[in-house]
Structure formats: C-alpha cells, structure tokens
C-alpha positions in Angstrom: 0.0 0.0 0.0 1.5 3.7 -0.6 2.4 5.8 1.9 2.2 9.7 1.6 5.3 11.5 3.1 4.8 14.7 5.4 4.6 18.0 3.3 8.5 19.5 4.6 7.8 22.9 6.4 9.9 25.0 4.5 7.5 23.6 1.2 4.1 24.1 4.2 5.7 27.6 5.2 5.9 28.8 1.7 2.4 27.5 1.1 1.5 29.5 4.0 2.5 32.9 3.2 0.7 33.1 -0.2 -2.5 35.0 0.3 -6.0 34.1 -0.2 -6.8 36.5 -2.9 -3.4 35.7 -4.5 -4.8 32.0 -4.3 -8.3 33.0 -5.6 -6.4 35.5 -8.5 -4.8 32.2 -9.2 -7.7 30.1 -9.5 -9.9 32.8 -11.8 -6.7 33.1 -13.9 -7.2 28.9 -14.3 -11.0 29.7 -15.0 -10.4 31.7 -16.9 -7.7 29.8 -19.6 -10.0 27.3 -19.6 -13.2 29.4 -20.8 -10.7 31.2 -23.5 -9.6 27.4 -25.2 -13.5 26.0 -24.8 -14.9 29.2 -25.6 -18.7 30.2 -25.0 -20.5 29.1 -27.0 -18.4 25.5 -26.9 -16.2 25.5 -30.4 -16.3 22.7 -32.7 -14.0 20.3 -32.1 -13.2 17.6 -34.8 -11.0 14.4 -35.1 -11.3 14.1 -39.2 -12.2 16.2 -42.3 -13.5 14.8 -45.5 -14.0 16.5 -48.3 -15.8 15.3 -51.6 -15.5 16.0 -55.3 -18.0 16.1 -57.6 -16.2 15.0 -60.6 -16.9 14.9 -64.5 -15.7 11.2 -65.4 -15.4 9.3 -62.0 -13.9 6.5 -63.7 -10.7 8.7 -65.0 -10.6 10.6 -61.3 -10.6 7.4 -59.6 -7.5 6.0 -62.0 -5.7 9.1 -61.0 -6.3 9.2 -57.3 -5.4 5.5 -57.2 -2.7 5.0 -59.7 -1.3 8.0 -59.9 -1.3 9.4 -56.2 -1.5 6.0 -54.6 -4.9 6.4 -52.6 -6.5 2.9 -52.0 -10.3 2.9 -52.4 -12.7 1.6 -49.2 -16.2 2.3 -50.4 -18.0 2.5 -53.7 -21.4 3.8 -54.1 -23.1 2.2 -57.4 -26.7 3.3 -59.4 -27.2 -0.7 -60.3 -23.8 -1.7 -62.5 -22.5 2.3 -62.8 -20.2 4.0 -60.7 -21.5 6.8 -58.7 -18.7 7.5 -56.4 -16.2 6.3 -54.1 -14.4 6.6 -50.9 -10.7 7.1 -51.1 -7.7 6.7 -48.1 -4.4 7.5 -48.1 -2.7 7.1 -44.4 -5.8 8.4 -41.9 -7.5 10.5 -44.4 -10.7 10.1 -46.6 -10.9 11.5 -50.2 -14.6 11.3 -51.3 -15.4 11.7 -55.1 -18.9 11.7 -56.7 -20.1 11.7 -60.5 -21.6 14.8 -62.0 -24.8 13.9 -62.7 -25.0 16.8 -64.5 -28.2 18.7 -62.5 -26.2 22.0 -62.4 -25.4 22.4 -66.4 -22.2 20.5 -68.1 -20.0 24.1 -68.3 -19.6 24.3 -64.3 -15.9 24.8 -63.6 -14.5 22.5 -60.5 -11.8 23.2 -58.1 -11.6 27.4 -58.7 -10.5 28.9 -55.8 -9.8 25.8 -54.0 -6.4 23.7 -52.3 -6.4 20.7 -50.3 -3.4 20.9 -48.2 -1.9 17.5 -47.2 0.4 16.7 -44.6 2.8 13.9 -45.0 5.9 12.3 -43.4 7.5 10.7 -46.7 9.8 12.4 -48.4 8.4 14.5 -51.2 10.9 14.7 -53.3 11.1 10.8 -53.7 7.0 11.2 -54.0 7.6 13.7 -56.6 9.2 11.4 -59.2 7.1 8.4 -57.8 3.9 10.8 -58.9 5.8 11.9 -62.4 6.9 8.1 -62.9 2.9 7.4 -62.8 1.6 10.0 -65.1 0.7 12.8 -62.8 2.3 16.2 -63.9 2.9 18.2 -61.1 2.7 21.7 -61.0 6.1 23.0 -60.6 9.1 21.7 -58.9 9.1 20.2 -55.4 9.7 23.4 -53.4 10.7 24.7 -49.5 8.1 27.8 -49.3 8.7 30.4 -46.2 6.6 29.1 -43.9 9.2 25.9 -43.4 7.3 23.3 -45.3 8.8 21.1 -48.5 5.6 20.9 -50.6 4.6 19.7 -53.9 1.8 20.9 -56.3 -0.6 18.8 -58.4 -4.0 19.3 -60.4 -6.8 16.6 -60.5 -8.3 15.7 -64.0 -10.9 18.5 -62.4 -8.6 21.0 -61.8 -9.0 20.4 -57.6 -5.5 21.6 -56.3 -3.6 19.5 -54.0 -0.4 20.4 -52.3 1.3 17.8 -50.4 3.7 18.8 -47.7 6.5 17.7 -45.0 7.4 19.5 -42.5 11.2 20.7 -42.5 
C-alpha cells in the first residue's frame, strides 16, 4: 500500500504565506484559460475532415487518385452496375469523389478557388518522381516555401489543387 510522506515545512511555510486573494487570483486566472480554449458558446472540435468532389468522369478521377497518387479505395457507391462514387484513403484521411450527374449544367468549372493541403511524413521529393513516374504532372518543382514546409503541387483531372507537404 502507498504511503504519503509529510509535506517538509519550508514547502508548508511557503504554502503559508501566499494569500488568499493571491490563491483566488490564481484560480480565476485557471478559469479563466479554460473558458478562453473552450470558448462560450463550446467551439467545434473535430477528429477528421472529408471532403468530396463532384467530378466529370469518376472512372478517369478514380485512376488518378489510385494509380497516380497512390490512394486505395474503401467504399463505392453504385446506381445498379454504374459507378457513382467512391471513398478514397491514403494514411488516416478520406478522399470522397462523386459523378456529375450533371443537375447543375455540363460548363460548371471545379476546383476554382480551392487547395487541399496534405500533410505527410514521406519524403516529397522521392514522391515527386514516384507521382511523375505514374503519369501525374505536377505543377512546378518540389519546393521549401517560407513558412518551413517542403511541398509539392498537383491538379486533378478537375482541376482540384492538391499540395502535399512535409514538414522541414
């Protein structure tokens, strides 16, 4: 069974002279921390993120997020024998893509405005040339940008931007 030792009385002096507002200034400071990271109302707090494409040929998106960047599929959705979309993973994230089906006119422009930043621990520059050796084209050079990433550019049949990045 454990034993507690005797507080020493140079530590139970010490605890002794602090003052009870400076111990109640204390505790509202702790209070107070703990409202600032929860925040009022509560923030949103999440363990994954999974965005989805709508894409124009599902069958060429799914052979370039599979062959080309190496994503293995875990899910596909099907309308009878076709295709409607899939779920992708690559490490701990989800990639989900879904076939125009055309509701919103054929001339819509995907991926405008939009990156996907991906985190990674391999190396990118060996990445780089396994992505080129595949087909992909990426856009640019692997690069170190100012923030103290190594990243890598690349643009989905759809024009989606994806940058995939290791820390320095």
């Amino acid at each position: 069974m454990a034993t507690r030792k005797p507080r020493s009385t140079k530590r139970a002096a010490r605890g002794a002279r602090r003052s009870s507002a400076a111990n109640a200034a204390r505790n509202a400071a702790v209070r107070g921390k703990q409202k600032r990271r929860r925040g009022t109302p509560e923030t949103l707090r999440l363990r994954g993120l999974e965005p989805s494409f709508t894409v124009n040929d599902i069958e060429r998106s799914l052979r370039f997020y599979t062959d080309v960047l190496g994503f293995i599929v875990i899910e596909e959705m099907t309308d009878g024998e076709v295709l409607q979309g899939v779920l992708l993973q690559a490490g701990v994230c989800r990639l989900g893509l879904s076939q125009d089906d055309w509701a919103k006119g054929r001339d819509r422009s995907k991926g405008d405005g939009m990156r996907i930043w991906c985190k990674t621990a391999q190396d990118i520059d060996a990445l780089a040339k396994r992505i080129t050796a595949a087909g992909g084209q990426l856009d640019g050079e692997p690069k170190n940008e100012p923030w103290g990433v190594r990243a890598i550019s690349i643009k989905d049949p759809d024009g989606f931007l994806l940058s995939i990045y290791r820390d320095k």
